[in-house]
N, C-alpha and C positions, 0 to 999 in steps of 0.2 A: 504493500500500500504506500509505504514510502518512497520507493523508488517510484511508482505511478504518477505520486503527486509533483515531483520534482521533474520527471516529464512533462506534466501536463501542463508546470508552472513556463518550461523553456519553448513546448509547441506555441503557447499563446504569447509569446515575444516575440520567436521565428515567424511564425505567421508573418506579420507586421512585415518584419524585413523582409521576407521574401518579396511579396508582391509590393516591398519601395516603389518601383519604379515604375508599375503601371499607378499607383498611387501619387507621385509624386507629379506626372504626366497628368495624370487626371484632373486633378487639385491645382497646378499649374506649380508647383515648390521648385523650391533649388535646395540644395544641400542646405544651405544655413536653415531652411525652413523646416528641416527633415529634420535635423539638430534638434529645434526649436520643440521636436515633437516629442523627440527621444527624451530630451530634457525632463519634459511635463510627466513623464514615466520617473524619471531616477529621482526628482524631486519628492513625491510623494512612496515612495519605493523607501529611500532615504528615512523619511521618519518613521513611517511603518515599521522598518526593518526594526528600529529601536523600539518603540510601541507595540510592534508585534510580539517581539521576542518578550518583552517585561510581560504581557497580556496570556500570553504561554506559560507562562510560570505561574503568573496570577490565576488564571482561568485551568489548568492544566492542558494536558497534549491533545485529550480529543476532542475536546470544546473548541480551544484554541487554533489547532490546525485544521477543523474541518471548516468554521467559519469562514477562514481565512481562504480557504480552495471554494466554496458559494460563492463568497464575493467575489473574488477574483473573476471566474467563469462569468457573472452577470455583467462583471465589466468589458469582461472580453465578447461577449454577445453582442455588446452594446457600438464595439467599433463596426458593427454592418449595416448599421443607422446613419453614419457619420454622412455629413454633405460638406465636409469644408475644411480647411487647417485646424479651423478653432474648434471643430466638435471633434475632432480624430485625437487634437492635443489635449481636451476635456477625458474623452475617453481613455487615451492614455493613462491620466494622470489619476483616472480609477483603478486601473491595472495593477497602477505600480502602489496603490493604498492596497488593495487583495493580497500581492503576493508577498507582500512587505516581510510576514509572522512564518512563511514558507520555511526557508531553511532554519531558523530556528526554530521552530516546532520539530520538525525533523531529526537536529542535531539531538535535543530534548530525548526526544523518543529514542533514539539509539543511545543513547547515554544510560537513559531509564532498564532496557532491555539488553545487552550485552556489558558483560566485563571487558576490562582494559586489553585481556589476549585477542579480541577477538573486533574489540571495539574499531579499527580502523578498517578492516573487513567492511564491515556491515556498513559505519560510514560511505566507504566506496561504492559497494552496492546501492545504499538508498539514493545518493546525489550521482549514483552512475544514469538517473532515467532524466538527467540534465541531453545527456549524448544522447538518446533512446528520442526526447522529445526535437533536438536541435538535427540531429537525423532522417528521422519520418517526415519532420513539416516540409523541407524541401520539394520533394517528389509529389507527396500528397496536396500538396496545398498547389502545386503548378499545376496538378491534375484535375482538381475542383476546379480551379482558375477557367481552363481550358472548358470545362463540359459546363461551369455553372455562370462561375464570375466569385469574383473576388470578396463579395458580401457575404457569401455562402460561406466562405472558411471559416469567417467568424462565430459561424451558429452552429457547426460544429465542436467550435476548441468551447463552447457555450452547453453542449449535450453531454459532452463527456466531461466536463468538470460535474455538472448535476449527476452524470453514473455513479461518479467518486464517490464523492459526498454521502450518498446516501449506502453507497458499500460500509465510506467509513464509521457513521455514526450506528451503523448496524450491529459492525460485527469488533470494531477495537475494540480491545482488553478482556475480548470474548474467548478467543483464542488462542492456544499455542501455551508457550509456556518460558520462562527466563532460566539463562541457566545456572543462577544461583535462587535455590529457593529460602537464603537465609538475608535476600533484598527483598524491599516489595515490590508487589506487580503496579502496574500502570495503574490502575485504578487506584491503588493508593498511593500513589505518587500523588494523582490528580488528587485525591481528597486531601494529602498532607500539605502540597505546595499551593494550596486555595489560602490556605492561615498564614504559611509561612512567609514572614516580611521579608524582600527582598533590599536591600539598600541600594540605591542607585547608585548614589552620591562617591559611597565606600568601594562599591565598585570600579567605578571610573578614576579615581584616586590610585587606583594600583598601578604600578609602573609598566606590570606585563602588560594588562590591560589598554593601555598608551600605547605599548608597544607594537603591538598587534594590530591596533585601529589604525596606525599610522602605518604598517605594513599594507594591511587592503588597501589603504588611499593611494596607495602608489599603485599597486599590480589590478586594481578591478576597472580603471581607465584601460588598459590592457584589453581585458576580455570583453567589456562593451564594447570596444572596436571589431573584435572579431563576432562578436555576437550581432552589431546595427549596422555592420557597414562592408562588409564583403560582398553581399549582393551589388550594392551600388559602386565598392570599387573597380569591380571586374564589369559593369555594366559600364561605366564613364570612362575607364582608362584602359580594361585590356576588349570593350565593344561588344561582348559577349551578350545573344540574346535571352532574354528568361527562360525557354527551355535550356541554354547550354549552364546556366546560374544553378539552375535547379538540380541538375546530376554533379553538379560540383562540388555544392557548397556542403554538402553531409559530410566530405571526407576528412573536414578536418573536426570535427563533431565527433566521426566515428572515431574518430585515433583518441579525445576525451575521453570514451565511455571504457576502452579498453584500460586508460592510466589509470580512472577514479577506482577500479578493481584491483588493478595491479599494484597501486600505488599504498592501498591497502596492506594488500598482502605484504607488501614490502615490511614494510616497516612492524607489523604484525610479528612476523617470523623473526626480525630482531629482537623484538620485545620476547618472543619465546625461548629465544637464546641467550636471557641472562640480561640483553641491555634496557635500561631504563627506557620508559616509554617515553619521556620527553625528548631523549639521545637520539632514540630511533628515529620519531616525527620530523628532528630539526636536521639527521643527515640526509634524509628523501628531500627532503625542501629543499637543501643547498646544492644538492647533483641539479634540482630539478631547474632551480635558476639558471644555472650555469649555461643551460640548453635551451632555456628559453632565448638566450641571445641572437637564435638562428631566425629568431622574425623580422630582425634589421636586416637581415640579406631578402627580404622580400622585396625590398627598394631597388633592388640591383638584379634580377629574376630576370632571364630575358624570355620567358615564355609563359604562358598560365598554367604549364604541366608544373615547373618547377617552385610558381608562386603560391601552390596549392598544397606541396608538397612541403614546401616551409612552414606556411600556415598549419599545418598537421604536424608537422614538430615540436611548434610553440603552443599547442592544443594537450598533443600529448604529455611534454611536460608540467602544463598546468594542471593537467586529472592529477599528478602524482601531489604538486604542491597543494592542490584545495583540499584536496581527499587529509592530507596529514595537516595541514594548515586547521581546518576543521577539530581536526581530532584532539589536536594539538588545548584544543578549548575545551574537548570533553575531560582529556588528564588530567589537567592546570585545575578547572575552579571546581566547585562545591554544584553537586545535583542541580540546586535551587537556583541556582545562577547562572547555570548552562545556557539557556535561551535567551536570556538578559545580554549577556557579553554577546553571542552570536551577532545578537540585534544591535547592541554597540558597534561593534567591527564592519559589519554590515553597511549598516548605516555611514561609519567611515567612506565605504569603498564606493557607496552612490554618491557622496559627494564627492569625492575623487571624476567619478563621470561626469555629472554634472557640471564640472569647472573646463573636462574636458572635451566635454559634445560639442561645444561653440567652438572650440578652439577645432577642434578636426573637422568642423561643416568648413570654418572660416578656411584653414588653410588647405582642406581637399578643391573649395571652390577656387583660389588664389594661385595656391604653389603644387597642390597637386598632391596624392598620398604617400610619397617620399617620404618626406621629413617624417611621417609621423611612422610609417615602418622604423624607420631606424632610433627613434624616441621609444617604442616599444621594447626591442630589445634591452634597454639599460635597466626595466624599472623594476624587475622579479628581483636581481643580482642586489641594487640598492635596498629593496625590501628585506631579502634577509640578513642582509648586515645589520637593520635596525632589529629583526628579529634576536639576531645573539648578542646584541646588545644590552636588550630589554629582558627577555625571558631569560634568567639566568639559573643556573642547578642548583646553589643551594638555597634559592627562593623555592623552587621547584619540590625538593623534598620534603622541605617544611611542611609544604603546602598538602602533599600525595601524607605523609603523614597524620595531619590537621583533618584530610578527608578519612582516612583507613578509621582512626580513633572514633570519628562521630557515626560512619556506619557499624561500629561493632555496639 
């Protein structure tokens, strides 16, 4: 169900991009005006994310997360209504309040339900339906396009968030079983973390905390590029019509869905080998930096086999860093606060896009998308320098300490 929703959350973003350009044509936009739409998404995305996460913890995981996948769905319904800039930018800017509490209800949930061996696994698996959704929308949505028109997608990515929904409030904490039964189950997570006070304040106060938030602000301007604007680079600079967009754009999506598993596993199997789970999380992130640097040679690409083919390198690296970057949040803090920081961090990394949407309409319309391929590259490598800076070990112990004591 988690993995479903984290699909369902990246189908109804994709969407959007995909069919840019007959949208943008229609609507009469330029880039900066595309900008301007994306924006009204990360804005409201932005606080949500913080709001949502705090609300997840407040409300628990299947209150929390289900609300959050209705709304979303009705907003994304609601972009097949649109007539103009300003209701598509409206409509956005519901979107991105729905899917705000998404990955921290998620994170939550796996926190809740797997131990630390196994916790980066399952992390991978649930936000691996991020690739599963960024994947499918391509092909399917050019397919609708083709037989319907472009309004119809939306009433789609609108049915199947309502299937969700109602699978979920059916059947969580119905089923299955944790595998420690000396934790409690989800429902009494939800009934404990409904009392339990959360401090904002005390949270944001902590240095890892800081740390981490200013890491997403750097690397999540990153993945809103490859997530809003590869349709429209390969449409404006390398010519390519929406069908040839449409077989393309999955593959760097699919090499994502493959790392957020793998990326797990990785670091999993360290941790089963004696090293600390903090150790493990931050050496996956730093290989995984390292490799993200292969996006700036997108700039320099002289064909769209090879610029595609880069774009899937800096994809697959990024499954391995979000997957333990994630996780790295279920280690560090206290149950009750899992979806609080999520939605700090979060929140971070939309506005990191938000400062950078105008900046990449302005200079894709201007100078063209050079410069910002090769600006991508630098920003994973600087992120986790502030990560070892910030997250330190023997903060780290304390802390895994401070946790082990309150659950026994």
């Amino acid at each position: 169900m988690l993995f479903a929703a984290t699909a369902l959350s990246f189908f109804d973003r994709q969407a959007l991009s995909v069919v840019s350009p007959l949208i943008c044509q229609e609507f009469s936009m330029t880039n900066e005006a595309y900008a301007r739409v994306t924006t009204a998404f990360l804005i409201s995305y932005s606080v949500m994310f913080l709001v949502g996460g705090w609300l997840c913890d407040l409300l628990g995981t299947r209150l929390g997360l289900g609300l959050s996948v209705l709304f979303w769905s009705l907003a994304s319904g609601v972009h097949g209504l649109v007539r103009g800039p300003l209701e598509l930018g409206m409509a956005r800017f519901l979107l991105g309040a729905g899917e705000g509490a998404c990955f921290p209800g998620v994170t939550k949930a796996v926190a809740e339900w797997f131990p630390k061996s196994q916790r980066a696994r399952a992390t991978g698996i649930a936000i691996g339906g991020v690739s599963l959704g960024a994947v499918v929308a391509p092909p399917l949505v050019i397919g609708l396009v083709t037989s319907f028109g472009w309004r119809e997608v939306f009433l789609l990515t609108f049915l199947m968030g309502g299937l969700w929904t109602i699978v979920w409030f059916a059947f969580y904490g119905k089923v299955g079983k944790r595998e420690s039964s000396a934790e409690p189950t989800p429902s009494e997570y939800d009934k404990s973390e409904k009392s339990e006070h959360v401090s904002l304040w005390r949270v944001l106060m902590r240095r890892d905390t800081v740390g981490m938030a200013l890491a997403r602000f750097l690397v999540d301007p990153v993945f809103y590029l490859y997530m809003f604007w590869i349709p429209q680079y390969l449409s404006t600079e390398r010519g390519l019509s929406l069908t040839a967009i449409g077989s393309l754009t999955w593959i760097p999506f699919f090499a994502l869905g493959v790392s957020n598993i793998a990326g797990g596993a990785c670091s999993d199997r360290l941790v089963s080998r004696g090293t600390s789970a903090i150790t493990a999380r931050k050496a996956i992130m730093g290989a995984a930096a390292f490799v993200t640097m292969a996006s700036g040679l997108v700039a320099f690409s002289p064909n769209v086999t090879i610029a595609i083919t880069l774009m899937a390198i800096l994809m697959l690296a990024h499954g391995f860093w979000i997957t333990n970057y994630i996780t790295l949040i279920g280690d560090r803090f206290p149950a009750g606060q899992v979806a609080t920081v999520v939605g700090i961090t979060g929140m971070a990394g939309t506005i990191g896009g938000i400062f950078a949407s105008p900046v990449i309409g302005w200079v894709a319309d201007h100078l063209g998308f050079s410069p910002i391929w090769l600006a991508s590259g630098c920003l994973y490598p600087l992120a986790f320098i502030v990560i070892l800076l910030t997250v330190r070990k023997n903060r780290i112990a304390k802390q895994e300490r401070y946790n082990d004591n309150n659950s026994n």
